[in-house]
C-alpha positions in Angstrom: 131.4 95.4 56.6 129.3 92.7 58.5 127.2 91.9 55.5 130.6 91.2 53.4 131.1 88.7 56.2 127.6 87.2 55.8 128.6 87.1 51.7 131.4 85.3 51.9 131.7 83.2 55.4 130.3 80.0 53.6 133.6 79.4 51.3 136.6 81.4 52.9 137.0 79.0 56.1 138.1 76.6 53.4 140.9 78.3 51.9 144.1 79.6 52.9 142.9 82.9 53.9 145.4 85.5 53.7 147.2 84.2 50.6 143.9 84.0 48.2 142.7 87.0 49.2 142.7 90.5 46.9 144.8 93.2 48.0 141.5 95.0 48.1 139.8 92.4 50.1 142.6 91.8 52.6 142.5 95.9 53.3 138.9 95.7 54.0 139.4 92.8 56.2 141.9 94.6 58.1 139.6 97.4 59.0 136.8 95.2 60.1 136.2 94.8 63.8 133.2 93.3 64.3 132.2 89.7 63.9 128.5 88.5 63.3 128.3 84.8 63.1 125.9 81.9 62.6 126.9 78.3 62.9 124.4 77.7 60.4 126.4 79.2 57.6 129.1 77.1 58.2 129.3 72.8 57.6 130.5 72.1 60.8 131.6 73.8 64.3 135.1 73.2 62.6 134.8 75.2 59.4 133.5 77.5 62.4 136.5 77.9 64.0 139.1 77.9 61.6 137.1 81.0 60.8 137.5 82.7 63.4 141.2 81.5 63.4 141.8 83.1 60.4 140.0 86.2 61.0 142.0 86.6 64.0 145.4 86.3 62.6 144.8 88.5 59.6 143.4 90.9 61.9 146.3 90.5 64.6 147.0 93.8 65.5 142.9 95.1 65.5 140.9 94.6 68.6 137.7 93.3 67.8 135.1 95.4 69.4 132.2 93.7 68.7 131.3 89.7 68.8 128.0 88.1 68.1 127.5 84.2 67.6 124.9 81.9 67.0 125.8 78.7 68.3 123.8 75.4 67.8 126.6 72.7 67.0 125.7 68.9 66.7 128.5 68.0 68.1 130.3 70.1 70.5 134.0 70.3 71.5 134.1 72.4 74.3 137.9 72.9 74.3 137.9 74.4 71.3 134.6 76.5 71.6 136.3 78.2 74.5 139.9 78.9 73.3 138.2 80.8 70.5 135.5 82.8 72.7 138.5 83.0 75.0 140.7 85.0 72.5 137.9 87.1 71.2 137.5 88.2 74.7 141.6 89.1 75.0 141.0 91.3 72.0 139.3 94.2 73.5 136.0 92.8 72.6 133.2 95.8 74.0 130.0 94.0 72.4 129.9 90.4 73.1 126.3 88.6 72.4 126.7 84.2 72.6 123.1 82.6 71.6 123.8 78.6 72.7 120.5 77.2 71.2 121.8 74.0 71.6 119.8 71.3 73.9 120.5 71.4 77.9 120.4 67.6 77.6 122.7 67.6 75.0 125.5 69.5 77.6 126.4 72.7 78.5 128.3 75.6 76.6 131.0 76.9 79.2 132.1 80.6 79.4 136.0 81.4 79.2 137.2 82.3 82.6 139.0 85.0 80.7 135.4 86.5 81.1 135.3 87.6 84.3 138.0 90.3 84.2 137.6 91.4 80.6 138.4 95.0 81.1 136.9 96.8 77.5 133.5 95.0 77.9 130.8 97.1 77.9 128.0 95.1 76.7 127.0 91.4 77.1 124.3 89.3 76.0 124.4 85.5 76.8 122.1 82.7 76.5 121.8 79.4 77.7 125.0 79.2 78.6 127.1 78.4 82.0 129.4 80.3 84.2 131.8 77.9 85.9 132.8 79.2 89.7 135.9 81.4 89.0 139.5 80.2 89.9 141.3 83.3 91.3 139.1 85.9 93.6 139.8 88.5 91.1 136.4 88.8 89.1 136.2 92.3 87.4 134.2 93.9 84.7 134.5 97.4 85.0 133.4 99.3 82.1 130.3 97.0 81.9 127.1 99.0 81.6 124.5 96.5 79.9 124.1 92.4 81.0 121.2 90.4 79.3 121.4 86.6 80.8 119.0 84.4 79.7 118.7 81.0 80.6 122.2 81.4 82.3 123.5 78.6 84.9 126.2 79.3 87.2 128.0 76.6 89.2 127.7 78.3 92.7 125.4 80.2 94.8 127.5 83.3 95.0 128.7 83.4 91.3 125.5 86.0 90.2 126.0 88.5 93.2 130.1 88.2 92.2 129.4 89.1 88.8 127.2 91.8 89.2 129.0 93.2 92.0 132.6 93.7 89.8 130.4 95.6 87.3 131.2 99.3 88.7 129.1 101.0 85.6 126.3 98.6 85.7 123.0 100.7 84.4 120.7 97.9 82.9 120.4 93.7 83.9 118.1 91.5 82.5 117.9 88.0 84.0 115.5 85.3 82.7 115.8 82.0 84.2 114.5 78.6 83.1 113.4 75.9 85.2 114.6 72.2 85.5 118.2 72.8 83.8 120.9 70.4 84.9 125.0 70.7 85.0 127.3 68.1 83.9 124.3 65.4 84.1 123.7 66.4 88.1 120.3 66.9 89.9 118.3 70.0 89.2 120.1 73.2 90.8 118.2 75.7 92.1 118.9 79.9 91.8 119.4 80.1 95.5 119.2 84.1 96.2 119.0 86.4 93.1 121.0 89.1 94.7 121.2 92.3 93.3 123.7 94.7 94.9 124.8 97.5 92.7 125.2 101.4 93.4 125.1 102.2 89.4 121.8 100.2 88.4 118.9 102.2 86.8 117.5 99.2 85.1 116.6 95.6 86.5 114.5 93.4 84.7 113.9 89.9 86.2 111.3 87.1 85.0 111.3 83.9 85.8 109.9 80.0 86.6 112.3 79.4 89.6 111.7 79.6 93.1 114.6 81.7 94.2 114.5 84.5 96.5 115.4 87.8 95.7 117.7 90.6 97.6 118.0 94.2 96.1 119.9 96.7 96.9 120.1 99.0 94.2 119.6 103.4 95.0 119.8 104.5 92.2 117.5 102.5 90.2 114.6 104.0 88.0 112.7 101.0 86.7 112.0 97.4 88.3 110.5 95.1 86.6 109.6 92.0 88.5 107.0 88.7 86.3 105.8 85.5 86.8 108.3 84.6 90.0 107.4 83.2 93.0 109.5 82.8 96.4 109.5 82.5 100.0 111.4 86.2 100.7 111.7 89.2 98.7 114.0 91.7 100.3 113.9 95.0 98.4 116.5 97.1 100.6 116.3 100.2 98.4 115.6 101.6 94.8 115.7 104.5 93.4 112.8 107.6 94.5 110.3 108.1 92.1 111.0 104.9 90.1 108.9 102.8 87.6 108.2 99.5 88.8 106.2 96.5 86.8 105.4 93.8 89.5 104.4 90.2 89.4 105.5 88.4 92.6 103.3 85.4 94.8 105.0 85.4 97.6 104.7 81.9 99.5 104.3 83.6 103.1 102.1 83.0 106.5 100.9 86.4 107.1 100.4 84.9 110.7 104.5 85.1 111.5 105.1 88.6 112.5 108.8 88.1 111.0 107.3 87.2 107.5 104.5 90.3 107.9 107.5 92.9 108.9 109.7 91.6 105.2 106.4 92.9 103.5 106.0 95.6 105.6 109.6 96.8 104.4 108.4 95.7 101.1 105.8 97.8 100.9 107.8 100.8 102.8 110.4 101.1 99.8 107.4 100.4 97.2 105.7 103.7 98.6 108.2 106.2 97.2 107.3 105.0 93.3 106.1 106.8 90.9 104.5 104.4 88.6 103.7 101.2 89.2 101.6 98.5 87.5 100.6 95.3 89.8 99.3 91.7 88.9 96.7 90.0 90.7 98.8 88.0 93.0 100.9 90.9 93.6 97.7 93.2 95.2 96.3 90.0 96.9 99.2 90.2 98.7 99.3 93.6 99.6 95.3 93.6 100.7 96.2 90.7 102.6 99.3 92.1 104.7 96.3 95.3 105.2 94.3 92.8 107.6 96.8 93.5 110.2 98.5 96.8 109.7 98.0 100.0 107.8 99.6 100.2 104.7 101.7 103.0 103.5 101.2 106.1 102.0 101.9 105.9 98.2 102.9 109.8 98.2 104.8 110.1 94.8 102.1 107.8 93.0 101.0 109.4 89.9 100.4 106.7 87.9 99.1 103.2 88.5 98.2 99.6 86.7 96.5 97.2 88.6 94.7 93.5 87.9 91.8 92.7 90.6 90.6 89.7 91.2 87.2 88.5 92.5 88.6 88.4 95.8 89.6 91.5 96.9 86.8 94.3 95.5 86.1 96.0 98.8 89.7 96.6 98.6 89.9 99.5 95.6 88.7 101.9 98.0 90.9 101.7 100.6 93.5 101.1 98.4 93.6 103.6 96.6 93.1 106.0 99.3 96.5 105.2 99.9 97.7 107.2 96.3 96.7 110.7 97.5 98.3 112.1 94.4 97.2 109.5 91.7 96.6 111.4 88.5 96.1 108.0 86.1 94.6 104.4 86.7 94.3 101.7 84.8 92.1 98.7 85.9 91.6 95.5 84.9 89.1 92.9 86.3 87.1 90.0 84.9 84.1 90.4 87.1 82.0 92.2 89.5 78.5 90.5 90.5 75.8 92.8 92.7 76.6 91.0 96.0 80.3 92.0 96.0 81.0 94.4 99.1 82.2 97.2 97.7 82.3 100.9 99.6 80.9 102.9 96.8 80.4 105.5 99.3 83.9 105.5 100.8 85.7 108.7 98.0 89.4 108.4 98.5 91.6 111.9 98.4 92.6 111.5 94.9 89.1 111.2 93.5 88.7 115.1 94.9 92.0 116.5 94.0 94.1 114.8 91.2 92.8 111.7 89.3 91.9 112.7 85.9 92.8 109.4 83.9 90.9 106.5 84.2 90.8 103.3 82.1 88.1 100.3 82.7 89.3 97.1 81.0 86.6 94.3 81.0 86.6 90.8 78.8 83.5 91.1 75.9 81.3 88.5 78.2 80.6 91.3 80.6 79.2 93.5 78.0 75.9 93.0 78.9 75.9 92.7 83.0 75.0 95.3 85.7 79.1 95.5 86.2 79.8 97.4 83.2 77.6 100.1 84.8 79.0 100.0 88.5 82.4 101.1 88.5 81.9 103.4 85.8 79.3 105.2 87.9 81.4 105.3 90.7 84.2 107.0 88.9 82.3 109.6 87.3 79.8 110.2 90.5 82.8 111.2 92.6 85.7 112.3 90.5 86.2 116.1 90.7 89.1 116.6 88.7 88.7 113.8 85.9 88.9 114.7 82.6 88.8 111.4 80.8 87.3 107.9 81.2 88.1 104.7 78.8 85.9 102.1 78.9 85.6 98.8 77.0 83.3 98.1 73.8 80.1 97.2 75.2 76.4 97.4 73.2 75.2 100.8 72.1 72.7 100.5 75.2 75.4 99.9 77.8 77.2 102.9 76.7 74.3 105.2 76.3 73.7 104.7 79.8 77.3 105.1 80.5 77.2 108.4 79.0 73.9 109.5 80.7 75.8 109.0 84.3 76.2 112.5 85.5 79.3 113.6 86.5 81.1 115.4 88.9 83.7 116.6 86.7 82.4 118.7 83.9 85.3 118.5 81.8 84.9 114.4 81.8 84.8 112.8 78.2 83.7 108.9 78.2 85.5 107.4 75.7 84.8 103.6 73.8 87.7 101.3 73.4 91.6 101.8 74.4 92.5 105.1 72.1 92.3 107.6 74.5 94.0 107.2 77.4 97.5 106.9 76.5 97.7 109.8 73.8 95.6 111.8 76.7 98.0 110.7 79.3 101.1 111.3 77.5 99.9 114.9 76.6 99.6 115.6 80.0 103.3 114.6 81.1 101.8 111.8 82.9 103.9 108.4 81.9 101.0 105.5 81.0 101.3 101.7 80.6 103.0 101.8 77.8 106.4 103.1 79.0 106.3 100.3 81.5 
């Protein structure tokens, strides 16, 4: 019934709806109850709402269940813009999806306050929008389960941690914030604390160019996926065991204060009971630095693991990952590795004797040719008991010869050229690879 929408927006918002309508068209429109609208089919924001109007009253007694607008009016009456969103909302709406891609500079599109205590929502999907603070203290949203904001603004600190805390079915949030956005022609605001506080959260997905710091308190969540954010304090209070987690976090901290080393050191505590996790550069530099003055954890339920190294911290992958006694699957990443780095090539961390069996070496094409490609690929197969495949990057027909002459501890070990074997491998084996993250 959408696409009859699509067919025939263009001309019905200028006639008088119900009376020129067919007895057959006025039935389907009475059974319709979902709404999928771009300003661009219309000649104005007007012809827009008188739309919508119209829609409304011939549907009176419907609820319209779901509500999807593309919004990018030239000139916008915000009055009006909200009245409408405003009684699409009071009709049961469960789906509601608002894509503002009109300028910041040009003003913000305002949500109804009839928003925050819209009792059939279920899912919602807004961007570039803003959420002024709410009038009454009664902010509820119960039956919501999925909440994409992108580029959202709220007018208060505490608005975000409101919102998310009324949402008593919560399962999956996605916040992606933008940098440099003003409200009602102000200074820049900043996020303040992204706090996260829900009991019912599996998923939370985060990226962003702000500075804000982050608070999470979520038990039972199952996948965390932290990119591109920096801050001064990330507080993870708890997530769920044996979750997925995808982290890229600098973290602006003196290692020196032993109040900023113990907020990574619970950091790293709640990190330990993951299952799989894939780390960026910044995020391991951070963890090899908090290891010059403390043990790290034990990485117990570690099975699987993604990780980008940097120059810097080489002698680190041995002692690092002698922290993932159970590691059954690695993927690494680096960019270099000259014949002066101090690496332990003799240090043989527990997993390399009892349950790595995945391994995948991703190098850029101008190493092909250097000593590296040879040196972690020895050490792999030299001391890997249990390993049963290892992926290594296209290199010349020399390089790889003499990969493949390496002898290995494992007999069972196939070198493989080029990224088609560990996944398939991986995923045969019950192990979750990169791909799921």
């Amino acid at each position: 019934m959408i696409c009859y929408l699509r067919l025939f927006q263009s001309y019905l918002p200028r006639i008088p709806f119900a009376s020129h309508l067919s007895k057959q068209w006025r039935n389907h429109w009475l059974s319709v109850q979902a709404l999928d609208l771009d300003h661009r089919d219309f000649g104005d924001e007007y012809e827009l709402f008188e739309f919508i109007d119209n829609f409304l009253e011939l549907n009176r007694e419907r609820d319209v269940k779901s509500f999807k607008l593309i919004y990018d009016a030239i000139e916008h009456d915000q009055d009006e813009f909200e009245s409408r969103i405003d009684a699409v909302v009071k009709r049961g709406v469960c789906d509601l999806t608002i894509m503002n891609h009109r300028s910041v500079d040009e003003g913000f599109v305002i949500m109804p306050m009839s928003l925050y205590s819209c009792a059939t929502l279920v899912n919602l999907t807004l961007f570039c929008v803003l959420f002024e603070a709410p009038k009454s203290k009664l902010v509820s949203l119960p039956c919501v389960k999925t909440m994409h904001l992108e580029a959202v603004r709220f007018d208060g600190s505490e608005i975000l941690k409101t919102l998310i805390s009324s949402c008593l079915l919560l399962e999956e949030l996605t916040i992606v914030t933008v940098a440099n956005l003003a409200y009602d022609g102000g200074s820049e605001e900043e996020w303040g604390i992204a706090c996260v506080c829900s009991q019912s959260l599996k998923s939370f997905k985060l990226e962003s160019t702000t500075h804000g710091d982050i608070q999470i308190d979520a038990p039972r969540l199952e996948y965390l996926s932290i990119r591109d954010y920096h801050c001064e304090s990330l507080a993870i209070h708890s997530i769920g065991p044996y979750a997925k987690v995808n982290l890229d976090v600098k973290l602006n901290v003196e290692l020196d204060d032993p109040l900023e080393r113990s907020m990574i050191c619970d950091f790293l505590s709640v990190m330990s009971t993951v299952r799989e996790m894939i780390i960026s550069a910044p995020t391991l530099e951070l963890i090899r630095g908090y290891s010059e003055f403390g043990p790290l954890p034990q990485f117990t339920n570690l099975s699987h693991l993604e990780v980008s190294f940097p120059k810097t911290t080489w002698e680190f992958l041995p002692s690092f990952l002698g922290c993932c006694p159970n590691l059954k699957s690695l993927v690494l990443e680096y960019d270099s590795l000259s014949e002066t780095d101090e690496m332990n090539f003799f240090h043989v961390p527990q997993c390399f004797q009892s349950s790595l069996e995945f391994v995948e070496l991703k190098t850029p094409v101008t190493l092909m040719e250097t000593p590296t490609k040879m040196k972690l690929p020895t050490y792999f197969l030299r001391n890997c008991s249990v390993l049963k495949k290892l992926v290594v990057s296209e290199a010349s027909d020399c390089i790889i010869k003499k990969i493949k002459k390496i002898p290995k501890r494992s007999r069972q070990c196939e070198v493989v050229v080029g990224l088609t074997g560990l996944t398939a491998a991986v995923a045969g084996a019950g192990v979750c690879g990169s791909g799921r993250l």
